[in-house]
Backbone and ligand atoms as CSV (ligand in chain L), in Angstrom:
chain,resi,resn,atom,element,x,y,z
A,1,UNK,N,N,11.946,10.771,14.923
A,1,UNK,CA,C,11.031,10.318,13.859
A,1,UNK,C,C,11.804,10.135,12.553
A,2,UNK,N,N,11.427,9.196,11.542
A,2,UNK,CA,C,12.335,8.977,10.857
A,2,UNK,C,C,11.161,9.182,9.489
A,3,UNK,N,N,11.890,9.916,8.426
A,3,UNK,CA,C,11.276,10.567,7.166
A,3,UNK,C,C,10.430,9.117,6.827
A,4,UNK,N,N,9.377,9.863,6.953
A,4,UNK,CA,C,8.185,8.889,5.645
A,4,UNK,C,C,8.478,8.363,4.374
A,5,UNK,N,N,8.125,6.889,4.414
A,5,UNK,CA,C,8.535,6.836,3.693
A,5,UNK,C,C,7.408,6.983,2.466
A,6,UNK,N,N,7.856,7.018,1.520
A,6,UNK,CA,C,7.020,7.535,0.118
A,6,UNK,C,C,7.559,6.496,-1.480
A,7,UNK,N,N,7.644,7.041,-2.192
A,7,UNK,CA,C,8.178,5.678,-3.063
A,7,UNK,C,C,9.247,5.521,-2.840
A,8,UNK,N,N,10.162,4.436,-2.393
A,8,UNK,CA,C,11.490,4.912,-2.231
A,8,UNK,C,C,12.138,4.428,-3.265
A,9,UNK,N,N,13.152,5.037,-3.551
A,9,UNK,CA,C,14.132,5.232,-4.332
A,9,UNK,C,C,14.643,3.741,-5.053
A,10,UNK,N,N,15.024,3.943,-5.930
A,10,UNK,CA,C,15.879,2.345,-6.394
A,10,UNK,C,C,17.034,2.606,-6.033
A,11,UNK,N,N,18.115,1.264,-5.929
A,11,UNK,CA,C,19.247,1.586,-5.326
A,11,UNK,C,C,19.703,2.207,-7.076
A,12,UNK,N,N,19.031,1.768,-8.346
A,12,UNK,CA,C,20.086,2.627,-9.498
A,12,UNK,C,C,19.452,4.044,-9.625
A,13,UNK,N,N,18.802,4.221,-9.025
A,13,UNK,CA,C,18.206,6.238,-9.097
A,13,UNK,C,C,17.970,5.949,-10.188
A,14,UNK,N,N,17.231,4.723,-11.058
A,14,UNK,CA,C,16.075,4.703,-11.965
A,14,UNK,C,C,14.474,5.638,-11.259
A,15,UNK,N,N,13.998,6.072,-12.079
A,15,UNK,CA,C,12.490,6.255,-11.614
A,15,UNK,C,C,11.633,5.191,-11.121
A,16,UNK,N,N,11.276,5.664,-10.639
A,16,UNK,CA,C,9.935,4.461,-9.817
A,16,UNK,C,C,8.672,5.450,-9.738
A,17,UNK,N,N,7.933,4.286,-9.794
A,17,UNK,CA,C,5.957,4.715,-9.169
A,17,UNK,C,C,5.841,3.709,-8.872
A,18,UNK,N,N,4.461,3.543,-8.270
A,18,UNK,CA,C,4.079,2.690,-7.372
A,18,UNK,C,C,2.689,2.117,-8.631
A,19,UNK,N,N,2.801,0.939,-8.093
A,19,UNK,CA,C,1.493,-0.128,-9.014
A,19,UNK,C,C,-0.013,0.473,-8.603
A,20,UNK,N,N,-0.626,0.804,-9.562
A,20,UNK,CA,C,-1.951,1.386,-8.865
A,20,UNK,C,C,-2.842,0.087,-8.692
A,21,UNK,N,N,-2.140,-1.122,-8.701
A,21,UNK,CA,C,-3.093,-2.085,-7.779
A,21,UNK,C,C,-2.491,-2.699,-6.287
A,22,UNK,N,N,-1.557,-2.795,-6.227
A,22,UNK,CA,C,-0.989,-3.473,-4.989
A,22,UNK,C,C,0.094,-2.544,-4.658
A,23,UNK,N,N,0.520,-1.348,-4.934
A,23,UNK,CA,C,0.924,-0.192,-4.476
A,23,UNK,C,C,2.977,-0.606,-4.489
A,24,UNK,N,N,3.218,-1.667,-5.119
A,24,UNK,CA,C,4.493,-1.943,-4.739
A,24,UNK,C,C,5.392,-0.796,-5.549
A,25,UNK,N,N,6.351,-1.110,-5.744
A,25,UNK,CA,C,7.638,0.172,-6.878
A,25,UNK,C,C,7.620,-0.510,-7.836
A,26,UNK,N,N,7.401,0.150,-8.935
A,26,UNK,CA,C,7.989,-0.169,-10.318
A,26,UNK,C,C,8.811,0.835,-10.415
A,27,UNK,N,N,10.485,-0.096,-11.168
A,27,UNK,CA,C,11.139,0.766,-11.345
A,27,UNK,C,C,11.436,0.804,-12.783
A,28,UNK,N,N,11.723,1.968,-13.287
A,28,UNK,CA,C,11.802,2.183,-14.870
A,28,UNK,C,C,12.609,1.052,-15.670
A,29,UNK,N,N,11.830,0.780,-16.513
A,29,UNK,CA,C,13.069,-0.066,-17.625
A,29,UNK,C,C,12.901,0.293,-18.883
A,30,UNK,N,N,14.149,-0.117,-19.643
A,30,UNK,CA,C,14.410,0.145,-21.271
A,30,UNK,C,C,13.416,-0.283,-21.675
A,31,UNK,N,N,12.719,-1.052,-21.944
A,31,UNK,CA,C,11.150,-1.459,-22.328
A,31,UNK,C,C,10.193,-0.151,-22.186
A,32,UNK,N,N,9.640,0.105,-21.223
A,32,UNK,CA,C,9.088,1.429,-21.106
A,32,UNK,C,C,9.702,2.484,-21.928
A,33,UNK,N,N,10.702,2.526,-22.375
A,33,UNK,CA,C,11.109,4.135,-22.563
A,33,UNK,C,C,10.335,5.111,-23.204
A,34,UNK,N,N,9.104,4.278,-23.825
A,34,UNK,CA,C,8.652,5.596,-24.680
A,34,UNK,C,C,7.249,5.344,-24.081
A,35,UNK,N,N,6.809,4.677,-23.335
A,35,UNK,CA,C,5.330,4.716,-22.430
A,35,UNK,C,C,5.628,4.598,-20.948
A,36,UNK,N,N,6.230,5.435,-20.283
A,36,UNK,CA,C,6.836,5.495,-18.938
A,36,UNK,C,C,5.445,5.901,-18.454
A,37,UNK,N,N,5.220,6.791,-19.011
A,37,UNK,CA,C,3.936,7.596,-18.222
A,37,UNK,C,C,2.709,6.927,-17.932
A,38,UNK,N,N,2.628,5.544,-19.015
A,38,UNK,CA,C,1.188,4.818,-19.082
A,38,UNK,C,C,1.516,3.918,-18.194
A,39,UNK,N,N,2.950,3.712,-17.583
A,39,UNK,CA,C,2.568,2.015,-17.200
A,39,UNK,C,C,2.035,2.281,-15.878
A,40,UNK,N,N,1.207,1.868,-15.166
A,40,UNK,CA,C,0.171,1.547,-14.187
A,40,UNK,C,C,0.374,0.200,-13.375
A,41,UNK,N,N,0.854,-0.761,-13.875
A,41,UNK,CA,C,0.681,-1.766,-13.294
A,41,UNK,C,C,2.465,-3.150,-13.165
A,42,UNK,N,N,2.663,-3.502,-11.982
A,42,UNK,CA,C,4.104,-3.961,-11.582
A,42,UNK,C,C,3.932,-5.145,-12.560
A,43,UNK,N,N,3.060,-5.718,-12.988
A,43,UNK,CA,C,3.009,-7.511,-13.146
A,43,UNK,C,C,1.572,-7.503,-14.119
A,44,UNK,N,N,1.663,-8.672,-14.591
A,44,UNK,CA,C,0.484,-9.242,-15.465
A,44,UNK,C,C,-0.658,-9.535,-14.382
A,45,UNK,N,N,-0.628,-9.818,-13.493
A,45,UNK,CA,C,-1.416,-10.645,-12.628
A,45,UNK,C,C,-2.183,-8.930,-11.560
A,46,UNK,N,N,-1.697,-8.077,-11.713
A,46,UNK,CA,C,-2.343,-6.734,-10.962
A,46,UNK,C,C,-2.749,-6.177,-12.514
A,47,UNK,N,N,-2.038,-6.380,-12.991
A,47,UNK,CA,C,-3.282,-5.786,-14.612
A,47,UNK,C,C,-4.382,-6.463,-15.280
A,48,UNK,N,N,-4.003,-7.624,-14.615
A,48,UNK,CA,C,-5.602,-8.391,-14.910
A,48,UNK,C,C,-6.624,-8.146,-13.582
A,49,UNK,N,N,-5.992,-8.246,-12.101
A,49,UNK,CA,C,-7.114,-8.091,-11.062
A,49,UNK,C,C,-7.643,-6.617,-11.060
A,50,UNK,N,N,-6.850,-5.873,-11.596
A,50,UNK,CA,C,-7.448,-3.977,-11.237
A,50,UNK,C,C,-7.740,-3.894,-10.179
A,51,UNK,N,N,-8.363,-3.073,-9.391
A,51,UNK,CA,C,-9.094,-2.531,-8.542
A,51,UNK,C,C,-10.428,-3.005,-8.354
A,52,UNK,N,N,-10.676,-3.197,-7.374
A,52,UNK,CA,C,-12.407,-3.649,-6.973
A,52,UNK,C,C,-13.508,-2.779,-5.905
A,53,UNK,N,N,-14.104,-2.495,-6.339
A,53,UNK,CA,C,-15.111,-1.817,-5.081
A,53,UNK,C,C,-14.313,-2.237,-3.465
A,54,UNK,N,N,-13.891,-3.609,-3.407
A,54,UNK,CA,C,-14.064,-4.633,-2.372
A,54,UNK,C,C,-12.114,-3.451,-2.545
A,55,UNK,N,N,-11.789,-3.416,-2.907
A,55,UNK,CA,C,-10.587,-2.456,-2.631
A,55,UNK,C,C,-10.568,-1.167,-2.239
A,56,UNK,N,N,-11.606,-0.827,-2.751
A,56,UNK,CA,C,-11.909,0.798,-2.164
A,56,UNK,C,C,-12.475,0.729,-0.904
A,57,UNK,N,N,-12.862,0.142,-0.926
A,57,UNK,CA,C,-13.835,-0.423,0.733
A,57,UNK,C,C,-12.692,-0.422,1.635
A,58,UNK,N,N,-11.710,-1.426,1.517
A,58,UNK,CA,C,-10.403,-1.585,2.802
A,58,UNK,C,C,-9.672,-0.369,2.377
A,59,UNK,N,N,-9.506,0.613,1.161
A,59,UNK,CA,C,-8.849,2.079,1.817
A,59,UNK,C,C,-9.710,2.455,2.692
A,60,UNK,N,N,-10.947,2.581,2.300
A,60,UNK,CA,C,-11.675,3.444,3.160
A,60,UNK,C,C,-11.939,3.647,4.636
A,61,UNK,N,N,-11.844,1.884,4.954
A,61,UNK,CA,C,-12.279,1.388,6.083
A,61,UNK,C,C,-10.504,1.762,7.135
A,62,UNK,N,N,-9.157,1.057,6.366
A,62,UNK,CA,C,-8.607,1.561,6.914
A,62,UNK,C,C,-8.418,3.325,7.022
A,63,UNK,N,N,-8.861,4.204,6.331
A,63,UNK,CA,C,-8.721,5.551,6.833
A,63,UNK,C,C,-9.586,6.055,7.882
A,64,UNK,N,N,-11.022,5.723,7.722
A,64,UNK,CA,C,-11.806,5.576,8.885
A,64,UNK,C,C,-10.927,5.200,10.020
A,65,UNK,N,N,-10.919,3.753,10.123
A,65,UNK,CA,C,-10.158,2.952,11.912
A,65,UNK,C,C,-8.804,4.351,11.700
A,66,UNK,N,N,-8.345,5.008,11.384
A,66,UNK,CA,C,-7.004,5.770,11.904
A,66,UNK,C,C,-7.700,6.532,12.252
A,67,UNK,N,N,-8.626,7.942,11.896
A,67,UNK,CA,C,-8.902,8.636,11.881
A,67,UNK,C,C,-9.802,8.731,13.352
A,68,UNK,N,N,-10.093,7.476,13.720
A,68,UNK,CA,C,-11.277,7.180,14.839
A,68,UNK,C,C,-10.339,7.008,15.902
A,69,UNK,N,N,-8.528,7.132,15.457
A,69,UNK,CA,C,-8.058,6.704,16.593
A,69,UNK,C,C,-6.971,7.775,17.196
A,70,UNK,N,N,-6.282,7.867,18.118
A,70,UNK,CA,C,-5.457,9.528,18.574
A,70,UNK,C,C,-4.310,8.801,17.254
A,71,UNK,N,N,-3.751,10.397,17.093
A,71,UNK,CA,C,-2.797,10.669,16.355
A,71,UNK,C,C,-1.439,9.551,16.318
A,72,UNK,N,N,-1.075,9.664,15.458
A,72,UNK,CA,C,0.176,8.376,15.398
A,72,UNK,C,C,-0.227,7.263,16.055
A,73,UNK,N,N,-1.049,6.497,16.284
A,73,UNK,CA,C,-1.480,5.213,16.731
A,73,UNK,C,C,-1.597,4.605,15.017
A,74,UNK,N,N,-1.919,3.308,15.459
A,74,UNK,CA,C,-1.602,2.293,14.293
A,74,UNK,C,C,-2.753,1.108,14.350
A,75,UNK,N,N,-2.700,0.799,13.299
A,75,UNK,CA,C,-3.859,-0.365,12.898
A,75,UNK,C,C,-3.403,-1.450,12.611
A,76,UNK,N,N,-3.947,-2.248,12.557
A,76,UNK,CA,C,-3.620,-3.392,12.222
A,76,UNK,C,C,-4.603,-4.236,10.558
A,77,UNK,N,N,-3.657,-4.363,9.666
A,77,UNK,CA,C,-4.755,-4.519,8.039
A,77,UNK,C,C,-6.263,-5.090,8.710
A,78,UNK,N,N,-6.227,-6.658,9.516
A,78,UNK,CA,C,-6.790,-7.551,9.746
A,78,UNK,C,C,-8.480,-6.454,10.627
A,79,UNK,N,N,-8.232,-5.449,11.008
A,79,UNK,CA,C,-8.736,-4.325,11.416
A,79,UNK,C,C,-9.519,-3.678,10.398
A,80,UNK,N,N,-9.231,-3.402,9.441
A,80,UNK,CA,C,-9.552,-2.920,7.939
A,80,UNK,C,C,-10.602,-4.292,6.972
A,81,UNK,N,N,-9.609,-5.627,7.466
A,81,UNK,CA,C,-10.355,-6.835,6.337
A,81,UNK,C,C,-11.948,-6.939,7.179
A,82,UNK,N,N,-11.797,-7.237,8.631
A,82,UNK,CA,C,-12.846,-7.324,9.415
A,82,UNK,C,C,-14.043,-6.209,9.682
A,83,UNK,N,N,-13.931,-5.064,9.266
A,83,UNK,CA,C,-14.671,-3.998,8.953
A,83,UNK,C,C,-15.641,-3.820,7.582
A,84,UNK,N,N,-14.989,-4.533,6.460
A,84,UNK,CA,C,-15.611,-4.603,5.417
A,84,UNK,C,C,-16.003,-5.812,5.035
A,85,UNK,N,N,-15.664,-7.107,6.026
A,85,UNK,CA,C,-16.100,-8.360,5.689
A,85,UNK,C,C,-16.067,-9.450,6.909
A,86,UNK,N,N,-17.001,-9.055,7.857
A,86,UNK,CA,C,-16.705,-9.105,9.576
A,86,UNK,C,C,-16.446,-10.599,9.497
A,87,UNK,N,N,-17.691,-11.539,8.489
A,87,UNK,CA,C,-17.459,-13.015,8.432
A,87,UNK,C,C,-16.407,-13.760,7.384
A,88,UNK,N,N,-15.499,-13.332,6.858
A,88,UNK,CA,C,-15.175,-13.934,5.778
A,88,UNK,C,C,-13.926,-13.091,5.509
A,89,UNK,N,N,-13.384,-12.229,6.479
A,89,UNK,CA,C,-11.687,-11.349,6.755
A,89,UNK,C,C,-10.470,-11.580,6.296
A,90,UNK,N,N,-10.492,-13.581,6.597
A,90,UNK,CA,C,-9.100,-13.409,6.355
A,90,UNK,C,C,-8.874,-13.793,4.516
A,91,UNK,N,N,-9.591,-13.653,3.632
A,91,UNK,CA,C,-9.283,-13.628,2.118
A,91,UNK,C,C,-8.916,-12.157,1.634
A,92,UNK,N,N,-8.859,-11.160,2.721
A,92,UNK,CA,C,-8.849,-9.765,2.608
A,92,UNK,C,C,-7.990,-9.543,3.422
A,93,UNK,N,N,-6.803,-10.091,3.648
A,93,UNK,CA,C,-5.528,-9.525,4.404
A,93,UNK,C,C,-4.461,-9.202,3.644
A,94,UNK,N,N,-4.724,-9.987,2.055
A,94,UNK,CA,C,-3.393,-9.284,1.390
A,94,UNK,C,C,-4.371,-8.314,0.472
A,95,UNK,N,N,-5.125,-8.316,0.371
A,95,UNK,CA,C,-6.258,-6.772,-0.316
A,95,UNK,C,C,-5.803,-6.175,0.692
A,96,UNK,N,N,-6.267,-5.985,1.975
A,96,UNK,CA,C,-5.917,-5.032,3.053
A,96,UNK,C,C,-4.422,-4.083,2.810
A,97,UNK,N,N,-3.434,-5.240,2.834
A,97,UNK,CA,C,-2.328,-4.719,3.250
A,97,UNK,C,C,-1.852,-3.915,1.626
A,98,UNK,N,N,-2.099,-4.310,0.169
A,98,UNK,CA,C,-2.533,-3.745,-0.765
A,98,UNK,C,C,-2.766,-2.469,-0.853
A,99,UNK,N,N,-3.725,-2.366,0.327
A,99,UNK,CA,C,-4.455,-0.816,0.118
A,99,UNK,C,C,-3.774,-0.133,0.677
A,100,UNK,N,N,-3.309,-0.293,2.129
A,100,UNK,CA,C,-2.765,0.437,2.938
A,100,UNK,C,C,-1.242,0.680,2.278
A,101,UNK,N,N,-0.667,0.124,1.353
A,101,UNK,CA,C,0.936,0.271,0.333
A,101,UNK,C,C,0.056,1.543,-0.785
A,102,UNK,N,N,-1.423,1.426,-1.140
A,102,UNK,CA,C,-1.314,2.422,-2.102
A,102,UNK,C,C,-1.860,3.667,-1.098
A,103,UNK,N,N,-2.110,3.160,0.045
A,103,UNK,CA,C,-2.230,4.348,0.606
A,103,UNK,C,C,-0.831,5.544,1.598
A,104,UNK,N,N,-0.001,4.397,1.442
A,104,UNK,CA,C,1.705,4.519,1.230
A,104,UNK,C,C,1.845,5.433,0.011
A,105,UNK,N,N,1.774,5.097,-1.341
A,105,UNK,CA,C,2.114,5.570,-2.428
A,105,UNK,C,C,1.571,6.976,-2.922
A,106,UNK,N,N,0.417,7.179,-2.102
A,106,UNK,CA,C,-0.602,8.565,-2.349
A,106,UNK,C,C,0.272,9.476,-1.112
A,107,UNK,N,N,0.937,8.880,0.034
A,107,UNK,CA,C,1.488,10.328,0.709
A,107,UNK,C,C,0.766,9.757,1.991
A,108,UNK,N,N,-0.511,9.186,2.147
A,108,UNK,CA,C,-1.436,9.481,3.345
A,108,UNK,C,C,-0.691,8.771,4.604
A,109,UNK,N,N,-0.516,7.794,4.549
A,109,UNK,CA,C,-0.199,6.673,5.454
A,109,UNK,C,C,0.902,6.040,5.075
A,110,UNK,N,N,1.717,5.527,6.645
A,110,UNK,CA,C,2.696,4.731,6.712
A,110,UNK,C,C,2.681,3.673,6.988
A,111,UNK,N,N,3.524,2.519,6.314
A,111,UNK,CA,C,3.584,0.775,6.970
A,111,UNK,C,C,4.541,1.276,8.006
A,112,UNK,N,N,4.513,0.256,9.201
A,112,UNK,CA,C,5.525,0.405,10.275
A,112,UNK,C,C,5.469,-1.290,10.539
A,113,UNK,N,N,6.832,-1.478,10.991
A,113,UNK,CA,C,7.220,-2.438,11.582
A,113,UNK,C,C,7.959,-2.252,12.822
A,114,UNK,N,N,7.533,-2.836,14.034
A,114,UNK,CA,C,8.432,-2.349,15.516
A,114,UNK,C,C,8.188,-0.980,15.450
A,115,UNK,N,N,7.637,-0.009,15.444
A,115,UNK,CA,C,7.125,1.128,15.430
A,115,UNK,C,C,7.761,2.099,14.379
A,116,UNK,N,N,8.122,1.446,13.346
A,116,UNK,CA,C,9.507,2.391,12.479
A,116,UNK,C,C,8.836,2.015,11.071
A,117,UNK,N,N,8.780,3.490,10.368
A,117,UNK,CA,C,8.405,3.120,9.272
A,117,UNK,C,C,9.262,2.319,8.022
A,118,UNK,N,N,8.798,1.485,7.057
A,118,UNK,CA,C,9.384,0.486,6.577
A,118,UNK,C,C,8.985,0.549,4.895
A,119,UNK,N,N,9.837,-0.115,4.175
A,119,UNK,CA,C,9.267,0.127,2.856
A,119,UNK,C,C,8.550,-0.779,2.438
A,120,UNK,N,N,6.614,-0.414,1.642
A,120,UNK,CA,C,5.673,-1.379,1.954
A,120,UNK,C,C,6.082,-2.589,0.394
A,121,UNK,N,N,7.316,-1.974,-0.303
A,121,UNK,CA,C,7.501,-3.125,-1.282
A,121,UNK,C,C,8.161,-4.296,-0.521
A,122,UNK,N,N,8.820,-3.775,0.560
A,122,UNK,CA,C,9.788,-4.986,0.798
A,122,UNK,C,C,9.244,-5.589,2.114
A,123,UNK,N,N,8.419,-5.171,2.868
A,123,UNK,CA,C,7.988,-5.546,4.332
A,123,UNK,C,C,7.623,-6.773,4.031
A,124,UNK,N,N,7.987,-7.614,5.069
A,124,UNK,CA,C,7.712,-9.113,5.094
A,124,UNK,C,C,7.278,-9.113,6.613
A,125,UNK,N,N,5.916,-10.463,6.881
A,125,UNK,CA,C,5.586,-10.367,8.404
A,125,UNK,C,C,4.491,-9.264,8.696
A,126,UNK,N,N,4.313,-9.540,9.545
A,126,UNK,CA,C,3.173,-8.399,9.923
A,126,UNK,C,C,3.619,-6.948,9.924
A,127,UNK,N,N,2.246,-6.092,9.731
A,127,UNK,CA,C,2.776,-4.716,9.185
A,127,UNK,C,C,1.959,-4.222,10.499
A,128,UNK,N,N,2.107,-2.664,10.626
A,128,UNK,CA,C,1.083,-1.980,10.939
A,128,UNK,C,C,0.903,-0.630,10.139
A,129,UNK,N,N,-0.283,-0.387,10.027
A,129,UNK,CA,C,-0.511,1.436,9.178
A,129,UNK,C,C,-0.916,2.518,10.116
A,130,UNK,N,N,-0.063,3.911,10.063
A,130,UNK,CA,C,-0.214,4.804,10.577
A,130,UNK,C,C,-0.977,6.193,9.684
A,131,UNK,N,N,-1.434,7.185,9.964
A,131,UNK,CA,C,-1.518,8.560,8.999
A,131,UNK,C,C,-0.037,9.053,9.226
A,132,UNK,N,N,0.216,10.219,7.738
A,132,UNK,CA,C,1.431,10.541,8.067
A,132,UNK,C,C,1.357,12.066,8.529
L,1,ZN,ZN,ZN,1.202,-4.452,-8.653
């Protein structure tokens, strides 16, 4: 098994957190230096969308589908979009996969690719989410 991953690291061992809208790494810059603690958000474009009900819904829905399923098994986002929006899913696959990166960033769950966990800033292609 290979360590969870969690925020990972920058290659300059700057600090990082994760975007509390689309869960990617922000990594520290000279700009921040004196509001490190406030910044919240990777980009202009996740500080204008925030969070939506319709976001809390696909954490939720994906923690439900894991939880309903045996241990270390995996989901698929499209699993999560179709649960909270059975007719109208696929506008909720990059919300989906969104949630499941901040649900990366909280500790709970892993992205995997080929069954190996992966880092959800850089994953390209289809993902899958596990509990950790
Ligand atoms: Zn972001």
């Amino acid at each position: 098994m290979s360590e969870p991953v969690r925020v990972p690291r920058s290659s300059s061992n700057l600090p990082t957190k994760p975007c509390v809208v689309c869960g990617r790494v922000i990594t520290w810059r000279k700009k921040w230096e004196r509001d490190w603690d406030q910044v919240r958000y990777c980009s202009d474009a996740c500080r204008r969308s925030k969070t939506t009900p319709v976001d809390e819904a696909l954490e939720a829905a994906i923690l439900e589908l894991l939880r309903a399923r045996a241990r270390g098994k995996t989901i698929c986002p499209s699993e999560a979009a179709k649960r909270v929006e059975p007719d109208a899913w696929r506008p909720l696959m990059e919300p989906a996969r969104a949630a499941a990166r901040r649900l990366v960033a909280r500790g709970v769950a892993e992205i995997t690719q080929r069954g190996r966990a992966v880092d959800p800033s850089t994953a390209r292609g289809p993902i899958r989410i596990r509990l950790v």
